[in-house]
Every structure is written in C-alpha cells, then in structure tokens.
N, C-alpha and C positions, 0 to 999 in steps of 0.2 A: 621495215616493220609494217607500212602501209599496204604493203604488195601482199604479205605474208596474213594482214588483218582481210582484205579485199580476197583473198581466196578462200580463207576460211568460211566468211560470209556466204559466199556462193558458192561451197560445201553442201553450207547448211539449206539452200533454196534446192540444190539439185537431189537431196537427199528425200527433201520435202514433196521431191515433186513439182515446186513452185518455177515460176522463170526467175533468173536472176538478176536484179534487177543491174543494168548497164552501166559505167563509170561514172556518166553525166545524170544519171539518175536519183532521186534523193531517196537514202533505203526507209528514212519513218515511212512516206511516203508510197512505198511499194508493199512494205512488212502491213502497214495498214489496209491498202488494198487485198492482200491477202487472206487478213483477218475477218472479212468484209466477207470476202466471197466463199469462206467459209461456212460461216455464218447463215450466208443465203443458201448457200447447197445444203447442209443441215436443214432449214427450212421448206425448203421444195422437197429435198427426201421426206419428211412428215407430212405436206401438203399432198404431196405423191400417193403417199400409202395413204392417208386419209379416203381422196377418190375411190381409191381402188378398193377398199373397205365397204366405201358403200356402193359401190356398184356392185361388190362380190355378194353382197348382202343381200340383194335380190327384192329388197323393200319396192315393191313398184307406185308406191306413195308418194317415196323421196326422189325427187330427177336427179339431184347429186349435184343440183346447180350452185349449191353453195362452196361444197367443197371444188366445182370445174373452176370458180372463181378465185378461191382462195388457190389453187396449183396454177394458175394461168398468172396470178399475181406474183407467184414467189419465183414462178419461171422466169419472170419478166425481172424482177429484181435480182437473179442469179445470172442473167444474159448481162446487167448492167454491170454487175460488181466483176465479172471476166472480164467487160471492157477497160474496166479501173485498172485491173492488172495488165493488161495488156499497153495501157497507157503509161502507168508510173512505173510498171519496173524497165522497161526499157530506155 
C-alpha cells in the first residue's frame, strides 16, 4: 500500500512538472516549497510584463526604475523559492 501510495505521489510531481520529492524527504515540506515557487514565478511574470510596459511605453519621464526594482526583487525571490525546491524535495 505504501509503494503503491509513494508512486502515485510522484505521478502527480512528474505530471506537474515538479521534482519529486525523494523517500527521505518530508512531502508537506516539498508540496510547500512548490506552492512558494509558484507563487513567486506568478509574481516575477507580472513584475516582468509590468517593466516591459513601461519601457514599451516610451514615457521618457519615467526611467522604469521602480518597476527594474520591483522585477529584480521578485527575480530574487523566485531564484530563492527554486532553491526551496531543490532543497526539500530531494
């Protein structure tokens, strides 16, 4: 039953896309690290197109340093939350 619950699991990570997380591994643990890095990839893509909105904007008032801040922040927090994954699902 264990073997049979443990594959299904890592079914559902490889379906995902996700890594799965390794036997010794704890899955809240991993499943929460995922959620995470969702989350922040979600954010950097808005961050993302935000810059790119006002650069394409051609405003040459605005330098865009608000939003280069805000996308260099959410990069930073989406490089951190793949670390998480990389750490707890293995």
């Amino acid at each position: 039953m264990r073997v049979t619950a443990i594959t299904a699991i890592a079914a559902v990570f490889i379906a995902l896309g996700a890594p799965a997380p390794l036997a010794g591994s704890d899955y809240g643990d991993c499943r929460d690290a995922i959620e995470q890095a969702e989350s922040a990839a979600s954010e950097l893509e808005d961050a993302a197109s935000d810059l790119e909105s006002c650069a394409s904007s051609r405003d040459f008032n605005n330098d865009c340093s608000s939003e280069a801040s805000q996308a260099s922040a959410a990069a930073s927090d989406y490089e951190n939350a793949v670390s998480e994954i990389n750490w707890s699902c293995t």
